[in-house]
C-alpha positions in Angstrom: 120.7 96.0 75.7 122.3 92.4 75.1 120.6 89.2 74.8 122.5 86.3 75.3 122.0 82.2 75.5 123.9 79.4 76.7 123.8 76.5 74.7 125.9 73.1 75.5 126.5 72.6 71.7 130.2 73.6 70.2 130.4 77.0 68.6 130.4 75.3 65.1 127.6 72.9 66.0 125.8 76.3 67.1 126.8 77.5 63.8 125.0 74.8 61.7 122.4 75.2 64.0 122.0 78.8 63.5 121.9 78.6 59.5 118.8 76.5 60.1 117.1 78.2 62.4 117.9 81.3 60.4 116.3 79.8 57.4 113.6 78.0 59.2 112.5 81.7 60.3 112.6 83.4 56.9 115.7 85.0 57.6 118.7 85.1 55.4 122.4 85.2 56.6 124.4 87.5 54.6 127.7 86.7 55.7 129.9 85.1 58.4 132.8 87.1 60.5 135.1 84.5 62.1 137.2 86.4 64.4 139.9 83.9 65.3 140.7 83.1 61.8 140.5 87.2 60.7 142.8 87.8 63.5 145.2 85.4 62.4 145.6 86.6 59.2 146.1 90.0 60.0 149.4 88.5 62.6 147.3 88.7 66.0 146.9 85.9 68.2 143.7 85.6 69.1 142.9 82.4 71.2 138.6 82.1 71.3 136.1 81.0 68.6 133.7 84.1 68.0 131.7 83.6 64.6 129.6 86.6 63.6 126.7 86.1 61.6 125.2 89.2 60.2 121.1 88.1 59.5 119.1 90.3 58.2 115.1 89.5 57.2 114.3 92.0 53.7 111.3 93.0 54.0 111.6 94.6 57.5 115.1 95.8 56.8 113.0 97.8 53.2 110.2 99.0 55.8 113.3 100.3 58.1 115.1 102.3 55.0 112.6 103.7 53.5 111.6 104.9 56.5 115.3 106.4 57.9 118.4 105.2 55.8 120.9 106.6 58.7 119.3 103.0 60.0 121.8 101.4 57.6 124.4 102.0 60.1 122.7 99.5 62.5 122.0 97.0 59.7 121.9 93.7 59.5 121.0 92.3 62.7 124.3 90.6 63.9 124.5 87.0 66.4 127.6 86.6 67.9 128.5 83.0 69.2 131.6 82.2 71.2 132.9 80.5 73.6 133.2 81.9 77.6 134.2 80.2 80.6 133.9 76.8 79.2 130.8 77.7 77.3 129.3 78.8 73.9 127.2 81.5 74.0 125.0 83.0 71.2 124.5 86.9 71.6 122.8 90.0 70.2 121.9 93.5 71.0 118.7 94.4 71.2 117.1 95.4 68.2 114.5 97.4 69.8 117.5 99.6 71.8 119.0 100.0 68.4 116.5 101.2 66.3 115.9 103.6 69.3 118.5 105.2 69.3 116.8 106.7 66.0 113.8 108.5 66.9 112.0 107.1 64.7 108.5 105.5 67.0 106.6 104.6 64.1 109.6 101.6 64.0 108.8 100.4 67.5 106.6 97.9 65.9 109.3 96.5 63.4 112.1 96.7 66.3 109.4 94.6 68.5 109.3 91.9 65.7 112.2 91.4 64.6 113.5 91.4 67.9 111.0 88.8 69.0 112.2 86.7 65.7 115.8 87.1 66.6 115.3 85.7 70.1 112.8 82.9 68.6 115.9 81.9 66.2 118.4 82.1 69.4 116.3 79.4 71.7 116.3 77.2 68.8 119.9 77.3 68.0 120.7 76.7 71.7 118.4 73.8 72.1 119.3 70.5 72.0 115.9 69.1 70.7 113.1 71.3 72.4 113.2 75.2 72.1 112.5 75.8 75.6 116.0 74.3 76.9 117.3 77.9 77.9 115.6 80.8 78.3 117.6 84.0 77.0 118.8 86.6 79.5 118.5 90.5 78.4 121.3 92.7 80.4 121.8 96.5 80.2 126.2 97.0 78.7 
């Protein structure tokens, strides 16, 4: 259900990276949650860098709603980087479990490619030069 990536970049220079890979793919990035600095304002300490992007790709997300609007609930695509154990990590769930949880099969085919552009835009965030530095790990949460 969740993809995630180690990368050895910083969470912000993961960040930058993101914006362009999200670009490079013909994505768009509709806004960034930073959850340390939300935290804070609202009085809670909250010690690790966790930056949400939510992404979102218009013409599949159209294909989507026309087809079932309840799908809104599960829109846009969201890539979570943080930092664990030393770490940053970029992370999504699975967009093909999501749209699942639907019934609606006559989406499997969007779910499959957007999916597959999400991970393509994940490897080359991580990597440091090549996009085949890390290869993304799928587990079932």
């Amino acid at each position: 259900m969740l993809i995630t990536l180690p990368t050895n970049k910083t969470v912000r220079e993961t960040a930058a990276a993101l914006q362009t890979a999200v670009d490079a793919n013909h994505f768009g990035v509709m806004h960034i949650h930073d959850l340390k600095e939300s935290m804070w304002k609202k009085g809670v300490e909250f010690d690790h860098e966790c930056l949400i992007f939510e992404v979102c790709q218009p013409q599949q997300a159209k294909r989507v709603l026309d087809e079932n609007m309840s799908v809104s609930t599960a829109l846009p695509c969201r890539i979570s980087i943080y930092e664990e154990g030393g770490r940053t990590i970029l992370a999504t769930l699975k967009p093909t479990n999501l749209l699942a949880m639907f019934n609606t099969p006559q989406l499997d085919g969007v779910a499959q490619e957007v999916e597959a552009a999400i991970v393509k835009i994940m490897t080359e965030t991580a990597s440091p030069s090549t996009p085949t530095a890390h290869a993304p790990t799928t587990k079932q949460r």
